[in-house]
VEXRO-485711 format. One record per residue (C-alpha): residue number from 1; residue in three letters; x, y, z. Coordinates in steps of 0.2 Angstrom, whole numbers, plus 5000, padded with zeros to 4 digits. Layout:
N
R  seq  type  east  north    up
R  NUM   Ala     X      Y     Z
...
***
This chain:
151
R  seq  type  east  north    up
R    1   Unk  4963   4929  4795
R    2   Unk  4970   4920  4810
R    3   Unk  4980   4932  4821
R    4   Unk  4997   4923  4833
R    5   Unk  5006   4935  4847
R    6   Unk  5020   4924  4857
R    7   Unk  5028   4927  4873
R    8   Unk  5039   4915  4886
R    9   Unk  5048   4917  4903
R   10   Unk  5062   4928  4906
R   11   Unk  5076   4917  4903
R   12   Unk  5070   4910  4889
R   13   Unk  5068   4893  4892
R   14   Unk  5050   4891  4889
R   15   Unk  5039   4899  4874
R   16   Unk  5022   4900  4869
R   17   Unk  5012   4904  4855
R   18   Unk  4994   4908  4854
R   19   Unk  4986   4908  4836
R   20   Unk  4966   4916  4838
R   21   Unk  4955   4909  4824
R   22   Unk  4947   4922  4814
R   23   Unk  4932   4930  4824
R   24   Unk  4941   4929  4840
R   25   Unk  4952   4945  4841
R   26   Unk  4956   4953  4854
R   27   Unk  4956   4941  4868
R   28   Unk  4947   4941  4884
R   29   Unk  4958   4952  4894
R   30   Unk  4955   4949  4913
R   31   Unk  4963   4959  4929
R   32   Unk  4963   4949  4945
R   33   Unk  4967   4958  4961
R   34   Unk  4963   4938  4973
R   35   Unk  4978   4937  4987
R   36   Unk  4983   4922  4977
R   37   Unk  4985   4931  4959
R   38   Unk  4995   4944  4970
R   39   Unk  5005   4933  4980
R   40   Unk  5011   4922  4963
R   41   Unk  5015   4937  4953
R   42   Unk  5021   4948  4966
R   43   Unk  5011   4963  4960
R   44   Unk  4995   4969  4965
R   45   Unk  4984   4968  4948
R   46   Unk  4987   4951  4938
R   47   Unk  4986   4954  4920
R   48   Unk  4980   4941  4910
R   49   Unk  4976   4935  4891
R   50   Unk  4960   4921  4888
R   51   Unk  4965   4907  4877
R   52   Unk  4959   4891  4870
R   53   Unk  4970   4877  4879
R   54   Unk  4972   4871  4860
R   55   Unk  4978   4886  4850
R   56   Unk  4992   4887  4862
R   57   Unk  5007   4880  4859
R   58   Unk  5024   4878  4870
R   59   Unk  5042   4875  4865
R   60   Unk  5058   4874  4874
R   61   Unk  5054   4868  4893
R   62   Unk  5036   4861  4899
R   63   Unk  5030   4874  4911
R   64   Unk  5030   4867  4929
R   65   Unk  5014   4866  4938
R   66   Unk  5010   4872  4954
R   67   Unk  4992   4869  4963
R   68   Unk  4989   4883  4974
R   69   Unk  4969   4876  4978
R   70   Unk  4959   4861  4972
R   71   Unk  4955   4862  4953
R   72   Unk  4965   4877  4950
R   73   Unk  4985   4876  4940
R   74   Unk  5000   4891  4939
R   75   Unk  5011   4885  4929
R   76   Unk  5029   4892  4928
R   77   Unk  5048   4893  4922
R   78   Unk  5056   4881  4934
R   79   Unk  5073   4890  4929
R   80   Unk  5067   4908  4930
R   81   Unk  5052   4906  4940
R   82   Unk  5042   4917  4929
R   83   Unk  5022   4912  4930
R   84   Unk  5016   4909  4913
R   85   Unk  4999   4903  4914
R   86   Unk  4982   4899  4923
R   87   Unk  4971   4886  4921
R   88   Unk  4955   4879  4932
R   89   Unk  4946   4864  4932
R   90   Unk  4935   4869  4916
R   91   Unk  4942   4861  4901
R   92   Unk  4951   4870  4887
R   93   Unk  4954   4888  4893
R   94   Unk  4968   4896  4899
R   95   Unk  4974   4913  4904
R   96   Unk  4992   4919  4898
R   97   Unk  5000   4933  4910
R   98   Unk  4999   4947  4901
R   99   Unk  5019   4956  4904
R  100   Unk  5026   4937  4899
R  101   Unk  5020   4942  4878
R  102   Unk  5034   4949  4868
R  103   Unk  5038   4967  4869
R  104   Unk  5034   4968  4851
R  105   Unk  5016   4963  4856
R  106   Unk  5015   4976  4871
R  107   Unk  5018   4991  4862
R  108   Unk  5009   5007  4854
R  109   Unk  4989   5001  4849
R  110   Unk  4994   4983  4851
R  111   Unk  5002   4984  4868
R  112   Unk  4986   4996  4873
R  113   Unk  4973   4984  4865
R  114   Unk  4980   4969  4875
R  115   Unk  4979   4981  4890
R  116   Unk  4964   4986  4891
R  117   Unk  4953   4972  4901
R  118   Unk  4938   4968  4897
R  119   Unk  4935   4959  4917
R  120   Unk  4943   4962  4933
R  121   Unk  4938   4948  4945
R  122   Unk  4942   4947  4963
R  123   Unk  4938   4966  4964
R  124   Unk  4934   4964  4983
R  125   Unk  4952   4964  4984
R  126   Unk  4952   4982  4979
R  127   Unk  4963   4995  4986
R  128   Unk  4955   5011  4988
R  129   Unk  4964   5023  4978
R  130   Unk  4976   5010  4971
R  131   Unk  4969   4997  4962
R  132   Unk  4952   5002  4960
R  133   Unk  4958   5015  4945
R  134   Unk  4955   5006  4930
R  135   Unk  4940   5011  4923
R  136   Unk  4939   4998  4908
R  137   Unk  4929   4981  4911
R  138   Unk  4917   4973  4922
R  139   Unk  4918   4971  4940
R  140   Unk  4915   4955  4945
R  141   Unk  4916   4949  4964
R  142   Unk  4925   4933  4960
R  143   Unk  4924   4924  4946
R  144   Unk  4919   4930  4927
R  145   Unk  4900   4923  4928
R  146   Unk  4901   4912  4940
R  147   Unk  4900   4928  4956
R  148   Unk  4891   4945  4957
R  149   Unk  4893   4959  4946
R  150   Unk  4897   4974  4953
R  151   Unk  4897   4986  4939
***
């Protein structure tokens, strides 16, 4: 059985839906702690949901793009400004920030499923103390398979 969580920006211009095929619940759940992730989101740990580009599907508004560096899309609410998504130069995957899902989806063992990562990338970026506390996932330098893990 297919499983669909939905989400959008804050003032409600732009939704999404993400439907996961049957065998591919619960989503990669990644943690990014880059300068970039923390700049754009305006927090110091980036939470985000791993999709297929193609089992998402947006109403209301087209997101606004944004290219921070070569090969590598934020997109947001041009209204609201909140960020949405994140996408890089492979094909067909995207990450969905994880506090843009409906509160419905964040709540009691759903909420806690979704938050709990399963990566944390960029974890150079730590701060001793601070973000270094979550104990769930794999510690990767940079990117999910493409740097070193740490853990």
């Amino acid at each position: 059985m297919s499983k669909v969580i939905a989400g959008g920006c804050l003032c409600g211009a732009i939704r999404y839906e993400i439907q996961f095929p049957e065998g591919t619940y619960p989503p990669d759940r990644i943690t990014c702690q880059c300068t970039q992730c923390r700049k754009n989101s305006g927090a110091l740990i980036a939470y985000f949901i791993g999709a297929t580009t193609s089992n998402v599907t947006w109403t209301g508004n087209a997101p606004t793009e944004y290219i921070a560096t070569p090969g590598y899309v934020r997109a947001f609410c041009n209204q609201c400004g909140s960020w949405l998504s994140w996408t890089d130069e492979k094909p067909g995957h995207v990450g969905i920030l994880t506090g843009t899902l409906d509160e419905e989806f964040l709540q009691g063992e759903k909420g806690k499923e979704l938050a709990t990562t399963t990566d944390q990338v960029f974890c150079t970026g730590f701060i001793e103390g601070v973000t270094d506390i979550i104990k769930e996932g794999k510690r990767w330098e940079g990117h999910v398979g493409e740097s070193k893990l740490l853990n």
